[in-house]
VOPAGU-2260 file (C-alpha; in pm, 1 decimal, decimal comma):
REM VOPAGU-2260
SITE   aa  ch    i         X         Y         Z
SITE  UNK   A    0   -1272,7   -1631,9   -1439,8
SITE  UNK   A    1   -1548,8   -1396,2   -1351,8
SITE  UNK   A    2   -1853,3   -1293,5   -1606,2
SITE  UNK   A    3   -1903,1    -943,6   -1680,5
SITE  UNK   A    4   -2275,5    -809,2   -1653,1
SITE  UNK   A    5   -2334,8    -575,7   -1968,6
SITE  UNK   A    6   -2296,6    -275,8   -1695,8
SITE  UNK   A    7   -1963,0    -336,9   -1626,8
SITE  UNK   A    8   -1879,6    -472,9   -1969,3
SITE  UNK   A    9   -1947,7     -40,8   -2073,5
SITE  UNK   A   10   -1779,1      56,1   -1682,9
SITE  UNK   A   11   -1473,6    -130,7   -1810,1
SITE  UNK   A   12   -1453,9     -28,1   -2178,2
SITE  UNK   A   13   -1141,5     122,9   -2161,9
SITE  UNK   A   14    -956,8    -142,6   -2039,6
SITE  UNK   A   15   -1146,7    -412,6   -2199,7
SITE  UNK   A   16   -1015,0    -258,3   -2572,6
SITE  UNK   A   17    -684,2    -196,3   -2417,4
SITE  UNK   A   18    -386,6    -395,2   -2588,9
SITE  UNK   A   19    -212,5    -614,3   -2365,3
SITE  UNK   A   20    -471,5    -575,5   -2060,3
SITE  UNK   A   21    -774,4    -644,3   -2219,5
SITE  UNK   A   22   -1075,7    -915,2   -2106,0
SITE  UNK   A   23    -837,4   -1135,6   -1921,2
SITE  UNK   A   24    -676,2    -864,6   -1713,8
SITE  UNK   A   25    -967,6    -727,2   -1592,7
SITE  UNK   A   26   -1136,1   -1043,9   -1470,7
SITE  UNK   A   27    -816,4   -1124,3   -1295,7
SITE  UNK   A   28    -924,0    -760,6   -1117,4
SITE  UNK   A   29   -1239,3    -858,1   -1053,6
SITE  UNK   A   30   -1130,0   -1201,5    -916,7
SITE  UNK   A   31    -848,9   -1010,8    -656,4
SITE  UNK   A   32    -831,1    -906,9    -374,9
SITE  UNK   A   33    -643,5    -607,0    -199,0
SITE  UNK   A   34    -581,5    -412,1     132,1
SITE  UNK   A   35    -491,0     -94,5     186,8
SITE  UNK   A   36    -312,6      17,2     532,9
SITE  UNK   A   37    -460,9     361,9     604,1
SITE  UNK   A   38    -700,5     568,9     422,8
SITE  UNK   A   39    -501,7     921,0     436,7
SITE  UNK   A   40    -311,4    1068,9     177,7
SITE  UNK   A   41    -171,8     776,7       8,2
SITE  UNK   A   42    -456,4     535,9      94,4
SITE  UNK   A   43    -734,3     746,4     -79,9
SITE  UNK   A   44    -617,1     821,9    -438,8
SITE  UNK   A   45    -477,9     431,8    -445,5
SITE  UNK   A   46    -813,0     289,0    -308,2
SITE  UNK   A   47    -998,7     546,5    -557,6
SITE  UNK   A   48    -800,2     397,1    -893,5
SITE  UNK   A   49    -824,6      59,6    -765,7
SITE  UNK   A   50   -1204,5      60,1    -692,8
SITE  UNK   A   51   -1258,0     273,7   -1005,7
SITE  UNK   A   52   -1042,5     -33,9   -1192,7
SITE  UNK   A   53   -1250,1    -294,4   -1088,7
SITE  UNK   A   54   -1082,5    -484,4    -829,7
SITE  UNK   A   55   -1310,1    -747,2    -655,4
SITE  UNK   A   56   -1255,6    -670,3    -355,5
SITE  UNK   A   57   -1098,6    -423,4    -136,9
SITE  UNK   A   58    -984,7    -345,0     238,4
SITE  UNK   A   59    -909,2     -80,2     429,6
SITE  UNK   A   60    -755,8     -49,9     790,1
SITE  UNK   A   61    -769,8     274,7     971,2
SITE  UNK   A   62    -857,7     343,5    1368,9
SITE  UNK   A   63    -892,6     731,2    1287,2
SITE  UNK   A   64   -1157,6     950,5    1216,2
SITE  UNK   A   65   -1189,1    1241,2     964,1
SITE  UNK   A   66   -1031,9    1596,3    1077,0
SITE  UNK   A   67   -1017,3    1902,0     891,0
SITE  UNK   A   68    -660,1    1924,8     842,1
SITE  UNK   A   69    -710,8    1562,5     668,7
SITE  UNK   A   70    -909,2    1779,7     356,0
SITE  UNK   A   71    -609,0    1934,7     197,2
SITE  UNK   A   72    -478,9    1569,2      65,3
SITE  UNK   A   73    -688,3    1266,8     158,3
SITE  UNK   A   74    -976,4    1326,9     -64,2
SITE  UNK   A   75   -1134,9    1012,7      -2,0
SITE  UNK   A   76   -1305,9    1245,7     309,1
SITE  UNK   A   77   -1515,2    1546,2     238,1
SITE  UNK   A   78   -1619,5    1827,8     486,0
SITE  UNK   A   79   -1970,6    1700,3     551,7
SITE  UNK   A   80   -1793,8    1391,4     724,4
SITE  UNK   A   81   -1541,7    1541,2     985,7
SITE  UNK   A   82   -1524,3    1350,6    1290,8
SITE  UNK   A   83   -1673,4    1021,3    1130,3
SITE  UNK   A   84   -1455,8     740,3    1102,8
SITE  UNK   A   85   -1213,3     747,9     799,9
SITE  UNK   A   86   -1304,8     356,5     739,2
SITE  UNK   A   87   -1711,9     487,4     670,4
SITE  UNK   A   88   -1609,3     760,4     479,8
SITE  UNK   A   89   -1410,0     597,9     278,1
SITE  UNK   A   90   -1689,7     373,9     187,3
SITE  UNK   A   91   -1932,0     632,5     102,3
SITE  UNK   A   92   -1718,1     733,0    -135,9
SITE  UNK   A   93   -1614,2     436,0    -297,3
SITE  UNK   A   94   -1967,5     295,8    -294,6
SITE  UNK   A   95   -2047,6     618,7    -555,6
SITE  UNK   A   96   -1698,4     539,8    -756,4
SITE  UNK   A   97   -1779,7     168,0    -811,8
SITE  UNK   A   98   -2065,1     -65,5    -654,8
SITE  UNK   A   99   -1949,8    -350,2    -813,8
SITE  UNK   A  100   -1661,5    -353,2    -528,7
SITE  UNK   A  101   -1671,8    -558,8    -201,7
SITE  UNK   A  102   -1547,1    -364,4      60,6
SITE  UNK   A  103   -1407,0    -509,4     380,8
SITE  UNK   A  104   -1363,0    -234,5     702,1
SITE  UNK   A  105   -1131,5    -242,3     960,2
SITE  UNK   A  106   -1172,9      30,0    1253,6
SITE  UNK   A  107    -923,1     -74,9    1455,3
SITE  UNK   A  108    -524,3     -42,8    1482,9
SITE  UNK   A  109    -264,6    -292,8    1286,0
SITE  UNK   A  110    -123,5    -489,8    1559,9
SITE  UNK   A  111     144,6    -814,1    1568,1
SITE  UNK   A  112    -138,9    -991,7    1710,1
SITE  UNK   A  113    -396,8    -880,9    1408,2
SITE  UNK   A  114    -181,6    -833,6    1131,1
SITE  UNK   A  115    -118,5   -1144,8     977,4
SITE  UNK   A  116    -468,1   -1270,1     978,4
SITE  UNK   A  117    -599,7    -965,0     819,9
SITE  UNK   A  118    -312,6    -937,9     618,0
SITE  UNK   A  119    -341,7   -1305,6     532,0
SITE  UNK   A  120    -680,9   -1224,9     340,2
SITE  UNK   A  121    -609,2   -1014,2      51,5
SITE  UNK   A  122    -399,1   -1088,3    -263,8
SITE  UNK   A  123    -182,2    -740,2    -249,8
SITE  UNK   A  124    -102,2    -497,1      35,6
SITE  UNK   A  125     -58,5    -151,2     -22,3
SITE  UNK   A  126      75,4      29,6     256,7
SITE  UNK   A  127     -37,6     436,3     292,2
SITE  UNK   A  128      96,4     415,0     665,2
SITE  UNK   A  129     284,8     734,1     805,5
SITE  UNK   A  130     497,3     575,4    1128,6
SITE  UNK   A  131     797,0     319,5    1109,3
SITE  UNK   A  132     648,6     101,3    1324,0
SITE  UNK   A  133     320,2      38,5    1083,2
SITE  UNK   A  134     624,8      -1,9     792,6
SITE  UNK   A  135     778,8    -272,2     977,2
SITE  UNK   A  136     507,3    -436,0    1101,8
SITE  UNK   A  137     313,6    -448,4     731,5
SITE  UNK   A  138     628,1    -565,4     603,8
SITE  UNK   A  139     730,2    -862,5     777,7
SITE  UNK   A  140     381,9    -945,5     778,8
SITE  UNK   A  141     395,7    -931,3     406,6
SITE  UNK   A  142     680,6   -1180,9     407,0
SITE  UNK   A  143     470,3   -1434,1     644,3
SITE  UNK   A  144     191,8   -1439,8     410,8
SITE  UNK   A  145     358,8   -1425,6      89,5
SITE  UNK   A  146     173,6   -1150,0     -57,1
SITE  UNK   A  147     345,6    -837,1    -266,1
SITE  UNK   A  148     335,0    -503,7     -96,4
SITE  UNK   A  149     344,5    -188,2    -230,8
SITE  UNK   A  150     474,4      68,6     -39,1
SITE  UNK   A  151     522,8     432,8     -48,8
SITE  UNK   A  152     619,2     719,8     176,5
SITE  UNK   A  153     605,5    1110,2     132,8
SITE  UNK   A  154     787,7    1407,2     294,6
SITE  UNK   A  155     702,8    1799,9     240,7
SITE  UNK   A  156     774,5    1801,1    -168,4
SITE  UNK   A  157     971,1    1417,7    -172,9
SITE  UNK   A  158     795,9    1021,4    -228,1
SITE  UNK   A  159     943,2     729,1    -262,4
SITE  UNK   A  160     760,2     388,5    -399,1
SITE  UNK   A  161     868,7      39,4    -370,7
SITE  UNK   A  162     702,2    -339,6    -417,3
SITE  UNK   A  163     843,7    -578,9    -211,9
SITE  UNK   A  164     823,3    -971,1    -251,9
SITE  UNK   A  165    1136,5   -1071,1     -33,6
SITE  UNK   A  166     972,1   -1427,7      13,7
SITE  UNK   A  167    1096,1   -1531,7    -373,1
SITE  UNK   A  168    1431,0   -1524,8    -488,6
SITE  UNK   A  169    1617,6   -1371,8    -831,3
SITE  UNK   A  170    1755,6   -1584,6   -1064,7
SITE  UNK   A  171    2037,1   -1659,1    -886,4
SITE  UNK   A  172    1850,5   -1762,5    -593,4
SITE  UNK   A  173    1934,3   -1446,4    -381,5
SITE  UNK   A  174    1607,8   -1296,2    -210,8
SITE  UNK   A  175    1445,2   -1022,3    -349,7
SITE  UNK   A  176    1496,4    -723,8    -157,8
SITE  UNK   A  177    1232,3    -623,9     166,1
SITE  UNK   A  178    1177,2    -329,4     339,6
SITE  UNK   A  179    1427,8    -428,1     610,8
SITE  UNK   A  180    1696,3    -449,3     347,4
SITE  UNK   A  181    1611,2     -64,1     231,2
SITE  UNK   A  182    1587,2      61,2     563,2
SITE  UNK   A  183    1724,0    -167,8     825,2
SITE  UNK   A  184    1703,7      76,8    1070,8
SITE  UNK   A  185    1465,5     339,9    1138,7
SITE  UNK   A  186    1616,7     712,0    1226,5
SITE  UNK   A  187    1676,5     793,8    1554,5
SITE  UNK   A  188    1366,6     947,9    1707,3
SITE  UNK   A  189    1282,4    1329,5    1602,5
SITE  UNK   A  190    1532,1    1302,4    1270,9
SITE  UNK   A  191    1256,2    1284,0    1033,6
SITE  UNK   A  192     952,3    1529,2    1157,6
SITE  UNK   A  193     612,7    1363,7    1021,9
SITE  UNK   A  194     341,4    1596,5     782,9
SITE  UNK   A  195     191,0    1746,0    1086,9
SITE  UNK   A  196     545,0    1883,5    1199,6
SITE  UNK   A  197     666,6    2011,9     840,7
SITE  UNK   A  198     397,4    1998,1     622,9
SITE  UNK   A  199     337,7    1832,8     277,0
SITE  UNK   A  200     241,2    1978,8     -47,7
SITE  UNK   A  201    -132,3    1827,7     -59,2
SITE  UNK   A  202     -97,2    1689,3    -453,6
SITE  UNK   A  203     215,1    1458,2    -365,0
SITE  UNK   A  204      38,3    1187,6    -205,3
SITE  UNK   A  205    -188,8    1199,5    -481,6
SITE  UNK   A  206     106,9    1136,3    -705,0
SITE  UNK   A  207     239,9     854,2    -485,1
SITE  UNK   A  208     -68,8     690,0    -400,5
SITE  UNK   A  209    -188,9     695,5    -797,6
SITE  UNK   A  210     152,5     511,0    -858,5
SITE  UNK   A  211      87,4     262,1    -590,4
SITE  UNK   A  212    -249,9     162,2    -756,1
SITE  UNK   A  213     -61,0     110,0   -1101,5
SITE  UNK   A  214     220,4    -141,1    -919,2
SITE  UNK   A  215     -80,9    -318,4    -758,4
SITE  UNK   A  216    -276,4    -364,1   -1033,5
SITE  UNK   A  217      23,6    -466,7   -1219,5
SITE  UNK   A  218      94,4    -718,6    -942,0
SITE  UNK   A  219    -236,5    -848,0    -944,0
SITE  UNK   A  220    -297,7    -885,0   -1341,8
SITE  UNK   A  221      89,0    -974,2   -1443,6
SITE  UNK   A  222     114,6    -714,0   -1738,2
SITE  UNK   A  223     446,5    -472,7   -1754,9
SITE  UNK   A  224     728,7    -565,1   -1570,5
SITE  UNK   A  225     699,7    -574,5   -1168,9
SITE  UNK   A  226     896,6    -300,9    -923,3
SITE  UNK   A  227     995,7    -539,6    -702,9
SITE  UNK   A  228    1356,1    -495,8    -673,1
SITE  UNK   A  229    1393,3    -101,1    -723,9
SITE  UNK   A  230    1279,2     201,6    -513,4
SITE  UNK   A  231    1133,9     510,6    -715,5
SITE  UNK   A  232    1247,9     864,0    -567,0
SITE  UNK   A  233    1032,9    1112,9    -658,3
SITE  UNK   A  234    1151,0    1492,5    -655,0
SITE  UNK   A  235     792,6    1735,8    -728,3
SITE  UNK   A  236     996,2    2058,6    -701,8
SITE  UNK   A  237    1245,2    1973,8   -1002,5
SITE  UNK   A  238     988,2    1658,7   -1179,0
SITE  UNK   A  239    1276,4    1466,2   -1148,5
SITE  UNK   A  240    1237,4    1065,3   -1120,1
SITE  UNK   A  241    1505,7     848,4    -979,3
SITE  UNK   A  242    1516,9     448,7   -1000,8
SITE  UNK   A  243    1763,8     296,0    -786,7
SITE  UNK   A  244    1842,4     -66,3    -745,4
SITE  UNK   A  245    1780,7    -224,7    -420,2
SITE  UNK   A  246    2032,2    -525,2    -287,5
SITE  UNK   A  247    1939,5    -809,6     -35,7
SITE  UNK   A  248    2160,5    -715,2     288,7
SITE  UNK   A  249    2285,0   -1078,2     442,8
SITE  UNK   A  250    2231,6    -966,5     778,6
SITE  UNK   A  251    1870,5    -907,3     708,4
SITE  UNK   A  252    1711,4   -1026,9    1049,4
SITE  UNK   A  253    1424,7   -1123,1     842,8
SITE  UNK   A  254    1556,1   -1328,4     512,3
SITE  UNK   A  255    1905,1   -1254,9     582,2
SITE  UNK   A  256    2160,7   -1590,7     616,4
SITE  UNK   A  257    2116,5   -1614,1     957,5
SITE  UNK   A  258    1753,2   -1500,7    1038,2
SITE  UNK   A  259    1650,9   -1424,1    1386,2
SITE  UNK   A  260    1291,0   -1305,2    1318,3
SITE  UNK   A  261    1089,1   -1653,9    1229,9
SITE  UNK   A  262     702,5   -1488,6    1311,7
SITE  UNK   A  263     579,0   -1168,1    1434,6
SITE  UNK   A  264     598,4   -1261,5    1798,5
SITE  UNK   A  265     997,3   -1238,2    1749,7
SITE  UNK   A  266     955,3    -876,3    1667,9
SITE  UNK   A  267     663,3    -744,7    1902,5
SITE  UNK   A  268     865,9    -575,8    2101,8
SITE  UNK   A  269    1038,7    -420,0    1827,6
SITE  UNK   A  270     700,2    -274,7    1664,4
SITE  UNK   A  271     643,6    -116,6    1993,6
SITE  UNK   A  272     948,3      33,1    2032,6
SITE  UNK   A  273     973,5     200,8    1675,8
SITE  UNK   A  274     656,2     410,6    1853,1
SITE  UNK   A  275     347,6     191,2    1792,4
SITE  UNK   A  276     174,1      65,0    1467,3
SITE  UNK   A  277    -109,8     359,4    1393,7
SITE  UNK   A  278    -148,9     394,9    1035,3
Protein backbone atom coordinates (compact mmCIF):
# COMPACT_ATOMS: atom_id res chain seq x y z
CA UNK A 1 0.00 0.00 0.00
CA UNK A 2 0.98 3.50 -0.84
CA UNK A 3 2.39 6.22 1.90
CA UNK A 4 0.63 9.35 2.25
CA UNK A 5 2.87 12.63 2.24
CA UNK A 6 1.46 14.96 5.13
CA UNK A 7 -0.13 17.06 2.02
CA UNK A 8 -2.32 14.58 1.03
CA UNK A 9 -2.77 13.10 4.48
CA UNK A 10 -4.91 17.01 5.04
CA UNK A 11 -6.16 16.67 0.88
CA UNK A 12 -7.72 13.40 2.01
CA UNK A 13 -9.09 14.22 5.48
CA UNK A 14 -12.43 13.58 4.77
CA UNK A 15 -12.16 10.31 3.68
CA UNK A 16 -9.35 9.32 5.82
CA UNK A 17 -11.92 9.90 9.14
CA UNK A 18 -14.66 8.39 7.15
CA UNK A 19 -16.17 5.08 8.74
CA UNK A 20 -15.91 2.21 6.61
CA UNK A 21 -13.55 3.96 3.86
CA UNK A 22 -11.01 5.25 5.87
CA UNK A 23 -6.84 4.82 5.44
CA UNK A 24 -7.16 1.57 3.61
CA UNK A 25 -9.66 2.73 1.04
CA UNK A 26 -7.93 5.53 0.02
CA UNK A 27 -4.55 3.94 -0.59
CA UNK A 28 -6.34 1.34 -2.59
CA UNK A 29 -7.29 4.85 -4.67
CA UNK A 30 -4.10 5.91 -4.81
CA UNK A 31 -2.75 2.45 -5.86
CA UNK A 32 -5.66 2.24 -8.99
CA UNK A 33 -5.93 2.88 -11.91
CA UNK A 34 -8.87 4.13 -14.24
CA UNK A 35 -9.94 5.23 -17.82
CA UNK A 36 -12.41 7.23 -18.86
CA UNK A 37 -13.90 6.96 -22.62
CA UNK A 38 -14.60 10.60 -23.58
CA UNK A 39 -14.19 13.74 -21.77
CA UNK A 40 -17.79 15.39 -22.58
CA UNK A 41 -20.60 15.54 -20.44
CA UNK A 42 -20.31 12.41 -18.56
CA UNK A 43 -16.50 12.13 -18.78
CA UNK A 44 -15.79 15.53 -17.00
CA UNK A 45 -17.77 15.56 -13.70
CA UNK A 46 -16.63 11.59 -13.30
CA UNK A 47 -12.90 12.38 -14.09
CA UNK A 48 -13.33 15.64 -11.73
CA UNK A 49 -14.61 13.37 -8.47
CA UNK A 50 -12.24 10.75 -9.28
CA UNK A 51 -9.10 12.98 -9.55
CA UNK A 52 -10.43 15.12 -6.68
CA UNK A 53 -10.68 11.43 -4.70
CA UNK A 54 -7.34 10.52 -5.16
CA UNK A 55 -7.14 7.92 -7.67
CA UNK A 56 -3.51 7.10 -8.79
CA UNK A 57 -3.89 7.30 -11.91
CA UNK A 58 -6.20 8.28 -14.55
CA UNK A 59 -6.94 8.12 -18.48
CA UNK A 60 -8.75 9.75 -20.78
CA UNK A 61 -9.54 8.97 -24.55
CA UNK A 62 -11.01 11.61 -26.72
CA UNK A 63 -10.04 12.55 -30.63
CA UNK A 64 -12.14 15.91 -30.27
CA UNK A 65 -11.42 19.27 -29.53
CA UNK A 66 -13.28 21.87 -27.37
CA UNK A 67 -16.40 23.77 -29.11
CA UNK A 68 -18.60 26.20 -27.68
CA UNK A 69 -21.66 24.28 -27.64
CA UNK A 70 -19.45 21.72 -25.42
CA UNK A 71 -19.66 24.75 -22.38
CA UNK A 72 -23.21 24.27 -21.36
CA UNK A 73 -22.35 20.60 -19.76
CA UNK A 74 -18.78 19.37 -20.05
CA UNK A 75 -17.20 21.63 -17.60
CA UNK A 76 -14.01 20.02 -17.63
CA UNK A 77 -13.48 22.81 -20.79
CA UNK A 78 -13.67 26.49 -20.22
CA UNK A 79 -14.05 29.30 -22.89
CA UNK A 80 -10.40 30.33 -22.97
CA UNK A 81 -9.73 26.74 -24.49
CA UNK A 82 -12.17 26.37 -27.55
CA UNK A 83 -10.69 24.63 -30.34
CA UNK A 84 -7.86 22.92 -28.17
CA UNK A 85 -8.02 19.37 -27.80
CA UNK A 86 -10.50 18.10 -25.11
CA UNK A 87 -7.61 15.51 -23.92
CA UNK A 88 -5.24 18.99 -22.93
CA UNK A 89 -7.96 20.64 -21.51
CA UNK A 90 -8.94 18.22 -19.55
CA UNK A 91 -5.57 18.10 -18.05
CA UNK A 92 -5.28 21.64 -17.25
CA UNK A 93 -7.97 21.26 -15.28
CA UNK A 94 -7.34 18.31 -13.44
CA UNK A 95 -3.71 19.27 -12.88
CA UNK A 96 -5.38 22.43 -10.62
CA UNK A 97 -8.05 19.79 -8.95
CA UNK A 98 -5.34 17.29 -7.84
CA UNK A 99 -1.44 17.05 -8.77
CA UNK A 100 -0.98 14.13 -6.98
CA UNK A 101 -2.78 12.31 -10.12
CA UNK A 102 -0.96 10.61 -13.07
CA UNK A 103 -2.64 11.35 -16.05
CA UNK A 104 -2.38 9.25 -19.18
CA UNK A 105 -3.78 11.10 -22.74
CA UNK A 106 -5.15 9.59 -25.55
CA UNK A 107 -5.90 11.93 -28.73
CA UNK A 108 -6.95 9.54 -30.88
CA UNK A 109 -10.27 7.43 -31.66
CA UNK A 110 -11.22 3.94 -29.71
CA UNK A 111 -10.74 1.43 -32.32
CA UNK A 112 -10.99 -2.77 -32.31
CA UNK A 113 -7.46 -2.56 -33.16
CA UNK A 114 -6.55 -0.05 -30.02
CA UNK A 115 -9.01 -0.85 -27.60
CA UNK A 116 -7.96 -3.68 -25.77
CA UNK A 117 -4.45 -2.62 -25.22
CA UNK A 118 -5.43 0.66 -23.88
CA UNK A 119 -8.22 -0.75 -22.26
CA UNK A 120 -6.00 -3.51 -20.92
CA UNK A 121 -4.09 -0.79 -18.74
CA UNK A 122 -6.36 0.57 -16.24
CA UNK A 123 -8.14 -1.17 -13.29
CA UNK A 124 -11.86 0.34 -14.11
CA UNK A 125 -13.43 1.74 -17.32
CA UNK A 126 -15.88 4.28 -17.24
CA UNK A 127 -17.53 4.86 -20.37
CA UNK A 128 -18.93 8.79 -21.09
CA UNK A 129 -19.24 7.70 -24.90
CA UNK A 130 -22.36 9.11 -26.90
CA UNK A 131 -22.59 6.47 -30.13
CA UNK A 132 -23.53 2.65 -29.97
CA UNK A 133 -20.72 1.70 -31.64
CA UNK A 134 -18.14 3.21 -28.81
CA UNK A 135 -20.83 1.18 -26.25
CA UNK A 136 -20.18 -1.97 -27.91
CA UNK A 137 -16.85 -1.72 -28.62
CA UNK A 138 -15.86 -0.56 -24.73
CA UNK A 139 -17.90 -3.32 -23.69
CA UNK A 140 -16.70 -6.37 -25.15
CA UNK A 141 -13.44 -4.98 -24.65
CA UNK A 142 -14.26 -4.83 -21.02
CA UNK A 143 -15.08 -8.52 -21.04
CA UNK A 144 -11.54 -9.39 -22.82
CA UNK A 145 -9.68 -7.72 -20.18
CA UNK A 146 -11.63 -8.49 -17.23
CA UNK A 147 -12.00 -5.12 -15.91
CA UNK A 148 -15.54 -3.56 -14.45
CA UNK A 149 -17.10 -0.86 -16.52
CA UNK A 150 -19.23 1.66 -15.61
CA UNK A 151 -21.43 2.90 -17.97
CA UNK A 152 -23.95 5.55 -18.38
CA UNK A 153 -26.00 7.22 -21.07
CA UNK A 154 -28.23 10.46 -21.12
CA UNK A 155 -31.13 11.72 -23.29
CA UNK A 156 -32.82 15.40 -23.15
CA UNK A 157 -34.09 15.12 -19.21
CA UNK A 158 -33.44 10.87 -18.92
CA UNK A 159 -29.84 8.73 -17.67
CA UNK A 160 -29.37 5.52 -17.14
CA UNK A 161 -26.17 3.90 -15.15
CA UNK A 162 -24.96 0.44 -15.12
CA UNK A 163 -21.52 -1.61 -14.00
CA UNK A 164 -20.92 -4.44 -15.89
CA UNK A 165 -18.55 -7.47 -14.98
CA UNK A 166 -20.10 -10.20 -17.37
CA UNK A 167 -16.64 -12.11 -17.20
CA UNK A 168 -17.68 -13.56 -13.40
CA UNK A 169 -20.58 -15.45 -12.66
CA UNK A 170 -23.53 -15.21 -9.70
CA UNK A 171 -23.79 -17.67 -7.29
CA UNK A 172 -25.30 -19.99 -9.29
CA UNK A 173 -22.72 -19.81 -11.82
CA UNK A 174 -24.87 -17.83 -14.41
CA UNK A 175 -22.85 -14.74 -15.89
CA UNK A 176 -23.37 -11.53 -14.68
CA UNK A 177 -25.19 -9.49 -17.00
CA UNK A 178 -23.12 -7.23 -20.01
CA UNK A 179 -24.09 -4.59 -22.02
CA UNK A 180 -25.06 -6.95 -24.86
CA UNK A 181 -27.52 -8.63 -22.56
CA UNK A 182 -29.27 -4.98 -21.79
CA UNK A 183 -29.25 -3.94 -25.19
CA UNK A 184 -28.57 -6.68 -27.65
CA UNK A 185 -29.42 -4.67 -30.35
CA UNK A 186 -28.93 -1.16 -31.07
CA UNK A 187 -32.14 0.91 -32.57
CA UNK A 188 -32.54 1.11 -35.98
CA UNK A 189 -30.71 4.14 -37.32
CA UNK A 190 -32.43 7.75 -36.66
CA UNK A 191 -34.82 6.16 -33.65
CA UNK A 192 -32.91 7.72 -30.97
CA UNK A 193 -31.70 11.45 -32.14
CA UNK A 194 -28.26 12.17 -30.20
CA UNK A 195 -27.85 15.73 -27.82
CA UNK A 196 -27.00 17.73 -30.83
CA UNK A 197 -30.43 16.70 -32.52
CA UNK A 198 -32.75 17.13 -29.29
CA UNK A 199 -30.89 18.68 -26.81
CA UNK A 200 -30.04 17.82 -23.13
CA UNK A 201 -30.66 19.67 -20.00
CA UNK A 202 -26.83 20.67 -19.26
CA UNK A 203 -26.97 19.47 -15.24
CA UNK A 204 -27.97 15.73 -16.19
CA UNK A 205 -24.72 14.55 -17.22
CA UNK A 206 -23.44 16.08 -14.25
CA UNK A 207 -25.81 13.89 -12.31
CA UNK A 208 -24.87 10.76 -14.28
CA UNK A 209 -21.31 11.24 -14.55
CA UNK A 210 -21.05 12.12 -10.50
CA UNK A 211 -22.81 8.63 -10.07
CA UNK A 212 -20.40 6.93 -12.32
CA UNK A 213 -17.41 8.17 -10.17
CA UNK A 214 -19.19 6.74 -6.93
CA UNK A 215 -19.67 3.00 -8.74
CA UNK A 216 -15.97 3.30 -9.75
CA UNK A 217 -14.61 4.18 -6.75
CA UNK A 218 -16.72 1.64 -5.14
CA UNK A 219 -15.36 -0.90 -7.64
CA UNK A 220 -11.97 0.02 -7.07
CA UNK A 221 -11.94 0.21 -3.04
CA UNK A 222 -14.68 -2.76 -2.38
CA UNK A 223 -16.88 -0.73 0.17
CA UNK A 224 -20.96 -0.74 -0.35
CA UNK A 225 -22.36 -3.22 -2.38
CA UNK A 226 -21.40 -3.25 -6.30
CA UNK A 227 -24.14 -2.29 -9.29
CA UNK A 228 -23.18 -4.87 -11.28
CA UNK A 229 -26.26 -6.66 -12.04
CA UNK A 230 -28.93 -3.69 -12.08
CA UNK A 231 -29.42 -0.64 -14.40
CA UNK A 232 -30.39 2.77 -12.63
CA UNK A 233 -33.10 4.89 -14.66
CA UNK A 234 -32.98 8.20 -13.82
CA UNK A 235 -36.12 10.56 -14.47
CA UNK A 236 -34.79 14.66 -13.63
CA UNK A 237 -38.24 16.05 -14.53
CA UNK A 238 -40.24 13.99 -11.76
CA UNK A 239 -36.66 13.03 -9.32
CA UNK A 240 -37.79 9.76 -9.72
CA UNK A 241 -35.11 6.75 -9.45
CA UNK A 242 -35.76 3.37 -10.88
CA UNK A 243 -33.56 0.10 -10.18
CA UNK A 244 -34.29 -2.66 -12.39
CA UNK A 245 -32.75 -6.06 -12.44
CA UNK A 246 -30.79 -7.07 -15.37
CA UNK A 247 -30.83 -11.02 -16.60
CA UNK A 248 -28.02 -12.85 -18.61
CA UNK A 249 -29.78 -13.50 -22.19
CA UNK A 250 -28.41 -17.21 -23.40
CA UNK A 251 -28.07 -16.10 -26.78
CA UNK A 252 -25.65 -13.46 -25.74
CA UNK A 253 -23.12 -13.59 -28.77
CA UNK A 254 -20.62 -12.60 -26.28
CA UNK A 255 -21.03 -14.93 -22.92
CA UNK A 256 -24.12 -16.43 -24.11
CA UNK A 257 -24.16 -20.65 -24.32
CA UNK A 258 -23.10 -20.69 -27.60
CA UNK A 259 -20.72 -17.65 -28.11
CA UNK A 260 -19.77 -16.54 -31.52
CA UNK A 261 -17.70 -13.43 -30.58
CA UNK A 262 -14.22 -15.01 -29.04
CA UNK A 263 -11.95 -11.42 -29.60
CA UNK A 264 -12.62 -8.15 -31.06
CA UNK A 265 -11.62 -9.13 -34.55
CA UNK A 266 -15.02 -11.29 -34.57
CA UNK A 267 -16.92 -8.10 -34.17
CA UNK A 268 -14.96 -5.39 -36.30
CA UNK A 269 -17.22 -5.29 -38.71
CA UNK A 270 -19.96 -4.97 -36.41
CA UNK A 271 -18.38 -1.74 -34.59
CA UNK A 272 -18.29 -0.24 -37.96
CA UNK A 273 -21.52 -0.85 -38.89
CA UNK A 274 -23.30 0.46 -35.61
CA UNK A 275 -21.68 3.97 -37.25
CA UNK A 276 -18.05 4.05 -36.02
CA UNK A 277 -16.49 4.17 -32.45
CA UNK A 278 -16.05 8.24 -31.76
CA UNK A 279 -16.55 8.88 -28.23
Amino acid sequence: MPDFTPEELERYRRHIVLRDFGGPAQARMKASSALIIGAGGLGSPAALYLAAAGIGRLGIIDDDTVSLSNLQRQILHATSRIGQPKTQSAAETLREINPHVALELFDERLTPDNALAIISRFDVVLDGSDNFATRYLVSDACFFAQKPLVWAAIGQFTGQLATFRPYETDENGTPLPGYRDFLPEPPPPGSVPNCAEAGVIGALPGVMGSLQAMEAIKEITGIGTSLAGWLVIYEALSTEFLKVRLQWRPDNPLTGEHPTIHSLADAASDYTARGGARP
